[in-house]
Structure formats: structure tokens, C-alpha cells
VMD Tcl script that draws the C-alpha trace (Angstrom):
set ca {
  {0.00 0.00 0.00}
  {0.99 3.34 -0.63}
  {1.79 5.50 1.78}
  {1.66 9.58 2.57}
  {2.89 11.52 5.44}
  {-0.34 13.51 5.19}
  {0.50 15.10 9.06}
  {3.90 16.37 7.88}
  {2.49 18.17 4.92}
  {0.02 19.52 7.06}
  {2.38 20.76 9.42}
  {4.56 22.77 6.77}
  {5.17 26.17 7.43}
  {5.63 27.88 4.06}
  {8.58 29.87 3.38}
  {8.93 30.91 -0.36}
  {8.88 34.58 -0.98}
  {7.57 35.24 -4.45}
  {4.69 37.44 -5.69}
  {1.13 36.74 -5.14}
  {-0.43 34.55 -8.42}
  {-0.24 31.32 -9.89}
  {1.02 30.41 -13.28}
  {0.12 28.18 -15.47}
  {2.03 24.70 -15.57}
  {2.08 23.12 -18.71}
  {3.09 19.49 -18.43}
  {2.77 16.53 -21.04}
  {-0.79 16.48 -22.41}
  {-2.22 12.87 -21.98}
  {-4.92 11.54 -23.86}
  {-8.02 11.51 -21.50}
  {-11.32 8.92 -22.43}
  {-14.57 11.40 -21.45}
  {-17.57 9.11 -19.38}
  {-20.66 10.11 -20.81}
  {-23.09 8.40 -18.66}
  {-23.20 6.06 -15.52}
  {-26.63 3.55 -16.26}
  {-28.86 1.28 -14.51}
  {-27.64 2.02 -10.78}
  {-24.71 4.51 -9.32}
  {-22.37 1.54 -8.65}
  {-19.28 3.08 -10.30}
  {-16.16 4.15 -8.69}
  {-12.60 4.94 -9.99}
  {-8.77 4.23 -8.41}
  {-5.62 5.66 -10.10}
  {-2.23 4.61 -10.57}
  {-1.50 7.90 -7.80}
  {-3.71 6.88 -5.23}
  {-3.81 4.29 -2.86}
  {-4.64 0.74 -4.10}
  {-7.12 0.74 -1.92}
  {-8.47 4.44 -2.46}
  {-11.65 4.73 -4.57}
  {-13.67 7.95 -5.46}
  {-17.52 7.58 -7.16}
  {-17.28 7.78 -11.23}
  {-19.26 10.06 -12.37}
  {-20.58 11.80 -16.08}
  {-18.08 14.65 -16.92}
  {-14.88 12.99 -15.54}
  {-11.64 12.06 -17.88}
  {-10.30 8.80 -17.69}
  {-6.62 8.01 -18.34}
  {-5.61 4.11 -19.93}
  {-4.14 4.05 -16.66}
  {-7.41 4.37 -14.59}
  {-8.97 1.21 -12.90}
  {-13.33 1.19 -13.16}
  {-14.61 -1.05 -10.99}
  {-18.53 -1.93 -11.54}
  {-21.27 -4.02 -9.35}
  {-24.73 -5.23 -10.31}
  {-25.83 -3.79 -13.96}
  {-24.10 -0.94 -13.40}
  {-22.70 0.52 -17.32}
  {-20.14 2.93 -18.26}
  {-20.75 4.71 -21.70}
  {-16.63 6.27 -22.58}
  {-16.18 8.30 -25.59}
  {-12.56 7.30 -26.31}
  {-10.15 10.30 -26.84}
  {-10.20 9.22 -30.83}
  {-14.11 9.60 -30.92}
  {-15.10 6.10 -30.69}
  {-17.59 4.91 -28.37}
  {-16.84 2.47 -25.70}
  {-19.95 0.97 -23.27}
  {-18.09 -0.57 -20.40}
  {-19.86 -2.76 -18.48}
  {-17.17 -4.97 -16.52}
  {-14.12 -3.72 -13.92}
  {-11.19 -2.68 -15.86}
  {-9.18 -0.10 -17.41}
  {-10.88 1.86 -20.47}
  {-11.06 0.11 -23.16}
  {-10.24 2.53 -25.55}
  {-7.20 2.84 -27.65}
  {-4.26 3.99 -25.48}
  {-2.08 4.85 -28.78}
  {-4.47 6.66 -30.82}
  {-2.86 8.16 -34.04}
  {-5.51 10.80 -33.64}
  {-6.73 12.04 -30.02}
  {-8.87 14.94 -29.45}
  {-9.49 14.88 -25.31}
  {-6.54 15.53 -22.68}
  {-6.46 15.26 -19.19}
  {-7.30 18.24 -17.48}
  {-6.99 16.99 -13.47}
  {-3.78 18.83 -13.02}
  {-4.65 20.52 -9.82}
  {-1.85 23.59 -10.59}
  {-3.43 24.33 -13.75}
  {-4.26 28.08 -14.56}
  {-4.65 29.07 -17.86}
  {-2.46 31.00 -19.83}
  {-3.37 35.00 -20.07}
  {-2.90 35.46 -23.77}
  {-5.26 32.76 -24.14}
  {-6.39 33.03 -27.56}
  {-10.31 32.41 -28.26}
  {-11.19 30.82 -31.79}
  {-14.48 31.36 -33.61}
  {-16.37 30.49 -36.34}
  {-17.73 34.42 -36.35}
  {-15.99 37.73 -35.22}
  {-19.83 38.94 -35.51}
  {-20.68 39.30 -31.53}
  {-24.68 38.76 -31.83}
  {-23.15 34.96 -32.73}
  {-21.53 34.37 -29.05}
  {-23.81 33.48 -26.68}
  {-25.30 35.29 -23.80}
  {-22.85 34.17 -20.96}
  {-20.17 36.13 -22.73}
  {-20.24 39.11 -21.11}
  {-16.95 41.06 -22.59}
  {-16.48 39.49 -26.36}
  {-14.57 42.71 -27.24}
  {-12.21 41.95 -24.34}
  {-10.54 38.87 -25.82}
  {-8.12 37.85 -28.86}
  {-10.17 36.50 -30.98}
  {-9.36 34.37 -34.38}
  {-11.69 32.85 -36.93}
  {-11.59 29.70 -37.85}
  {-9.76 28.83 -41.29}
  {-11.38 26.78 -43.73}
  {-8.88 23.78 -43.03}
  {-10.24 24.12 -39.43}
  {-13.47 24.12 -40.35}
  {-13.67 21.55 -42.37}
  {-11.64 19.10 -39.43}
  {-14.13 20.21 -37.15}
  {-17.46 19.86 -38.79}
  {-16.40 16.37 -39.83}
  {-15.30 15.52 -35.68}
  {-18.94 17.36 -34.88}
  {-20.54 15.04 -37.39}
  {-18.80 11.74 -36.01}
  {-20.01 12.63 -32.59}
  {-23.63 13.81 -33.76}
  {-23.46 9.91 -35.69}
  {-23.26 8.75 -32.13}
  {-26.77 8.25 -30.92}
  {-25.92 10.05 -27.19}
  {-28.49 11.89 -25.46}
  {-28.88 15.41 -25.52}
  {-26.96 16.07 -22.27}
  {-23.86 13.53 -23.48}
  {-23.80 14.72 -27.03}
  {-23.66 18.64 -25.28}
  {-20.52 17.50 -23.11}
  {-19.01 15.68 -26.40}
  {-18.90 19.11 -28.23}
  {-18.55 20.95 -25.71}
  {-14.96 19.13 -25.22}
  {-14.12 19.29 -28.33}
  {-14.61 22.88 -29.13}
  {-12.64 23.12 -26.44}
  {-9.49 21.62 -27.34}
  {-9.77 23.71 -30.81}
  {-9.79 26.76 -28.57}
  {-13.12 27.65 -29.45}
  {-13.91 28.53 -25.72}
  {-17.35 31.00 -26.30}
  {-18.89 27.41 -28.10}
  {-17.73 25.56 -26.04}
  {-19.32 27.26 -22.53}
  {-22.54 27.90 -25.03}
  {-22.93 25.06 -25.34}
  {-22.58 23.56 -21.85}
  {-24.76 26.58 -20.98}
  {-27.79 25.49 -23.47}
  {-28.69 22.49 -20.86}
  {-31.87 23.04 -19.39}
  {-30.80 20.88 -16.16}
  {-28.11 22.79 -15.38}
  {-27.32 23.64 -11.88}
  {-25.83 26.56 -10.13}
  {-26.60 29.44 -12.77}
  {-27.67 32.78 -12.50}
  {-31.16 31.39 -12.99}
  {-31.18 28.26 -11.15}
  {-28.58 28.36 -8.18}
  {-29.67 24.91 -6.82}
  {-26.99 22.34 -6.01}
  {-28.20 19.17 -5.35}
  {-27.98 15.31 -5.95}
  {-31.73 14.16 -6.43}
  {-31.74 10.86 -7.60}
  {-30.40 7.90 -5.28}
  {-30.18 5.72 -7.91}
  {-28.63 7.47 -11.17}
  {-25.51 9.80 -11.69}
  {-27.20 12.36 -14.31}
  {-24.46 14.77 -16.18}
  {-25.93 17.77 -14.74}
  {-25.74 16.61 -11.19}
  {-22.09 15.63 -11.54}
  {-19.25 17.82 -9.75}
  {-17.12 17.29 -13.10}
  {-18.94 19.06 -15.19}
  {-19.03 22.20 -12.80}
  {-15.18 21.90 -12.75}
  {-14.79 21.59 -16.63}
  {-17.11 24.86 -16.81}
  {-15.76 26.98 -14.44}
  {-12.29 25.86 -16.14}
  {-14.08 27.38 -19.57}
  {-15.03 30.45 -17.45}
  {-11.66 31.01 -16.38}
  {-9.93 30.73 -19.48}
  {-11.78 33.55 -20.60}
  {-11.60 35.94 -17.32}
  {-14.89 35.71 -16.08}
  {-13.87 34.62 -12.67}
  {-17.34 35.34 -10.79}
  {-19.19 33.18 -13.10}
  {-16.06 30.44 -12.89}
  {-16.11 31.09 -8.44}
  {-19.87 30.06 -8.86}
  {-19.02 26.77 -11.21}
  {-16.78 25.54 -8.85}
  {-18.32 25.98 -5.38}
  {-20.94 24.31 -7.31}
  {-18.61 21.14 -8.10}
  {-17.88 21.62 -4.14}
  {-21.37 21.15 -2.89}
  {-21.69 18.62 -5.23}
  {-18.94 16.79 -4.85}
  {-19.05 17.03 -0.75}
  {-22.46 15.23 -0.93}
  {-21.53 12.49 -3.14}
  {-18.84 11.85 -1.33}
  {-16.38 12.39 -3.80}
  {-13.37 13.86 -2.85}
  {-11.48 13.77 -6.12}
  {-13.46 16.52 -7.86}
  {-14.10 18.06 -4.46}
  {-10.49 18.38 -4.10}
  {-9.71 19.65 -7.59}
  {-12.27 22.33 -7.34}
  {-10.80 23.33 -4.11}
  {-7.55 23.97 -5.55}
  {-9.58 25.93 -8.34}
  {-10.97 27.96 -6.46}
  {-7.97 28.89 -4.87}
  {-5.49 29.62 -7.49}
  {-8.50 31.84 -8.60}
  {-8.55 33.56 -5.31}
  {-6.98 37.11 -5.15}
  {-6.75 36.72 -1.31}
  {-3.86 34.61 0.09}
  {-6.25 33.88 3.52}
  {-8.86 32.64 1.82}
  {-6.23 31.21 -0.77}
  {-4.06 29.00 1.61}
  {-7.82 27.49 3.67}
  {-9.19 26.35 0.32}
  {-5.48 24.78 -0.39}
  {-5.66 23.07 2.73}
  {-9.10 22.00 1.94}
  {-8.23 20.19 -1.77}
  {-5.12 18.65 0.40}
  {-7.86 17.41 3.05}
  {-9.74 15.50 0.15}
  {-6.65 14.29 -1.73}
  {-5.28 12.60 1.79}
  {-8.25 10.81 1.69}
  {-7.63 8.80 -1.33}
  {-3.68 9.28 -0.75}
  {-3.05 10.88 -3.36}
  {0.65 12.30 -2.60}
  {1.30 13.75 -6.15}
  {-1.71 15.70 -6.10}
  {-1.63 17.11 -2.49}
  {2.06 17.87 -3.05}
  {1.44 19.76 -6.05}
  {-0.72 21.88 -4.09}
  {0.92 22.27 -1.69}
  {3.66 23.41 -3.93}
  {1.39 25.89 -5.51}
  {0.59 27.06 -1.94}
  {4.39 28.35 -1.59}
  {4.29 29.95 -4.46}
  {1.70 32.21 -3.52}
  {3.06 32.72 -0.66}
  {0.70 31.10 1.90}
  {1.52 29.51 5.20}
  {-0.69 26.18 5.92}
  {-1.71 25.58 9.72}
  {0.70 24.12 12.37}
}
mol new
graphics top color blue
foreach p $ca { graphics top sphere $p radius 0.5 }
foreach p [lrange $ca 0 end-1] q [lrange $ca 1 end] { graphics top cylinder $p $q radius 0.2 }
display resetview
């Protein structure tokens, strides 16, 4: 079993002297397999090669999945994976994905770095400079560096769009599918439109509920992971209030399904987001709280790292 000194890192007094803010940290981008639906119960849960052997956190709609990743299901309990080379996988044993780990084409990438910010010159890519094209939720368009799309681009894209509307998903899982695709062409404004188009959705200007409802099915819309991956779109384009709101929302979420992966990784969202090193260095400690319990040592040392560079001290 692997082991953490959890009460060590805990005890760390912080020393680094830098200036307040995060950077992003590129590393290696690794293909990531998107679950687009948990079916016929909620008995689904996930263990990674960083965690404990014996650490396991629900599975839920929303969430990447490295080759790598161990799914373990009970009863009739399916997994429906769209593979990072758009093919459609419908697991419904324990075992890794099993989707392609050496795709010569891959469109997804893991995204559970817990240091990631995103990069300020952030360019946005659309099929229309014309503004009354964006959707509503943009509230700056003028703000950004925008770039249409070149017929090349176009032409890749509407044929990846038509393999995924070919699929036969449901609304919800077919919204996520683009959604992560636009995405990772940098077409950010489609990408939160189109996440923002779901009439479930939770924790929006309009409907601020966060809640699980159903005891017996993990719906996309009631799944932390998707709050992460929106606030994550929110961010990239500097609307922090509306990205604060996605993630508390993958909080709430994630604290009541007892999941402290996503709980964790929206705790160290929200604090590399936070302009305040207080309120920064408690929500570190929180995302280290979750990521002890599945002791995950890569993880909670990564934040903890990012918690020096910002110049926090974590409690003795």
C-alpha cells in the first residue's frame, strides 16, 4: 500500500517569498477517455495509478479517464466512454478503459492537473468575429483575442462534430461531447454555449440549486465534473465570478456524493483563482484534506507546492 505523510504536509510552514499569483504549468498532455453516462444504478467508482490501491472515489458523467485508470462496476451498473479518438466504448465490466491507449488521432486531454491556470494570452477561436453569434454568458467578447476559424479548421471540425452527432448520445452527453471538443480547438465561447444550453443545469444565474436528487442514477448535470470543466471554460476567458460560482458548485456537489477527487480539484480551483492569500491557503488546505483521503501524494504535493508559491503559510 501506498503511503503519505499527510501530518507532515500539514504541518509545513511555508517559506517561499515570491509574488502573489499562480502560473500556469504546462506538463505533457495525456490523452483523457470522457464518461458520458453512468446507467442502470450509481455503482461506479474509480482508483488511479496515484492513489492508494485501496483508495476509490464515485465515477461520475463529466470525468476524464486516463488508460491508466482502474473502473470497478457491481450489479448492472454501465459505463458509456467516448474514447479520446471519438469512438464509443460501453463498459460494463471492472477494468481499465477500453479505448485505444495509442491513438494516431486524439482529441481529449487530461485536465486533473490541480496547478493548472490558464495562460493569459489565451487566444479564443471562432467560427464568427460577428458578436450577436456568441452566446449570452459572454459578457466582454470585445475583451478577448479573438481568431476565426480557417477553412482547413473548419472543415476538421465539422467532420469531428458530425462523427459525434453519428453517435446516438443523449442530448446532455452529445452537449458535453462538443462541448470538449470545441474546447481543445480553442473555441472557448462554443464551447461554454454550449454547456450553458442544458436546461438541467445547476448553479446558474437562474437556477442556483446544487443538489444530488436521484439515489439511484448519476445524471451529467448533477455531476461535480462538469461544474469543474465549466468553471475551467469560465476562467480561461476571465470571467472569474461566473467560474467562483461553477466551482463551489462542483464543491457542494462533490461534498455530498462523497467524492473527494473533484471536491479536491475544485478546491484547488478555487484557490489559485482567489486574489486573497487567507482565503487562498484554507481552500489549499481543503483540496489537500480530500486528496489525503484517497492518498493521493502527487496531487496534495502539487498543491501544496502551488501554496508556496503564492506565498501562503498552511496551519501548524
Amino acid at each position: 500500500m501506498r503511503k503519505l505523510a499527510f501530518m507532515a504536509i500539514i504541518t509545513i510552514i511555508i517559506l517561499a517569498s515570491v509574488p502573489v499569483g499562480v502560473t500556469a504549468q504546462q506538463g505533457d498532455l495525456e490523452p483523457a477517455h470522457l464518461v458520458l453516462s453512468v446507467d442502470n444504478g450509481i455503482d461506479a467508482r474509480l482508483n488511479r495509478m496515484d492513489w492508494d490501491v485501496n483508495a476509490w472515489a464515485p465515477l461520475f458523467p463529466a470525468m476524464g479517464v486516463r488508460s491508466s485508470d482502474y473502473i470497478e462496476l457491481a450489479g448492472r451498473t454501465t459505463v458509456m466512454v467516448l474514447c479520446s479518438d471519438l469512438t464509443l466504448l460501453d463498459q460494463r465490466g471492472s477494468e481499465v478503459p477500453r479505448c485505444d491507449p495509442y491513438a494516431s488521432e486524439t482529441f481529449f486531454f487530461y485536465l486533473d492537473d490541480p496547478t493548472w491556470t490558464p495562460d493569459e494570452s489565451t487566444e479564443v477561436v471562432v467560427s464568427s468575429a460577428d458578436p450577436a453569434s456568441f452566446p449570452p454568458e459572454i459578457r466582454d467578447p470585445g475583451a478577448h483575442n479573438l481568431r476565426e476559424l480557417s477553412d482547413s479548421e473548419r472543415s476538421d471540425i465539422a467532420a469531428q462534430v458530425d462523427t459525434i452527432l453519428g453517435l446516438g448520445l443523449s442530448s446532455d452527453a452529445e452537449a458535453f461531447a462538443l462541448s470538449s471538443l470545441f474546447r481543445s480547438y480553442g473555441m472557448l465561447f462554443d464551447a461554454i454555449g454550449t454547456l450553458t444550453a442544458l436546461p438541467d443545469l445547476q448553479c446558474t444565474e437562474r437556477n442556483r440549486t446544487a443538489e444530488i436528487t436521484s439515489s439511484d442514477q448519476r445524471t451529467l448535470t448533477e455531476s461535480p465534473a462538469l461544474y469543474v470543466r465549466l468553471g475551467e471554460l469560465y476562467q480561461m476567458i476571465g470571467q472569474n465570478e461566473d467560474a467562483n460560482r461553477s466551482y463551489e458548485c462542483a464543491v457542494a456537489l462533490g461534498e455530498s456524493a462523497g467524492d473527494p477527487a473533484n471536491t479536491a480539484l475544485a478546491y484547488a480551483r478555487l484557490a489559485n483563482i482567489s486574489e486573497d492569500t487567507a482565503e487562498a491557503t484554507q481552500l489549499y488546505q481543503l483540496s489537500i484534506n480530500n486528496y489525503a483521503m484517497l492518498l493521493a501524494i502527487n496531487d496534495a504535493n502539487a498543491v501544496l507546492e502551488v501554496c508556496g508559491l503564492r506565498n501562503c503559510t498552511l496551519p501548524q
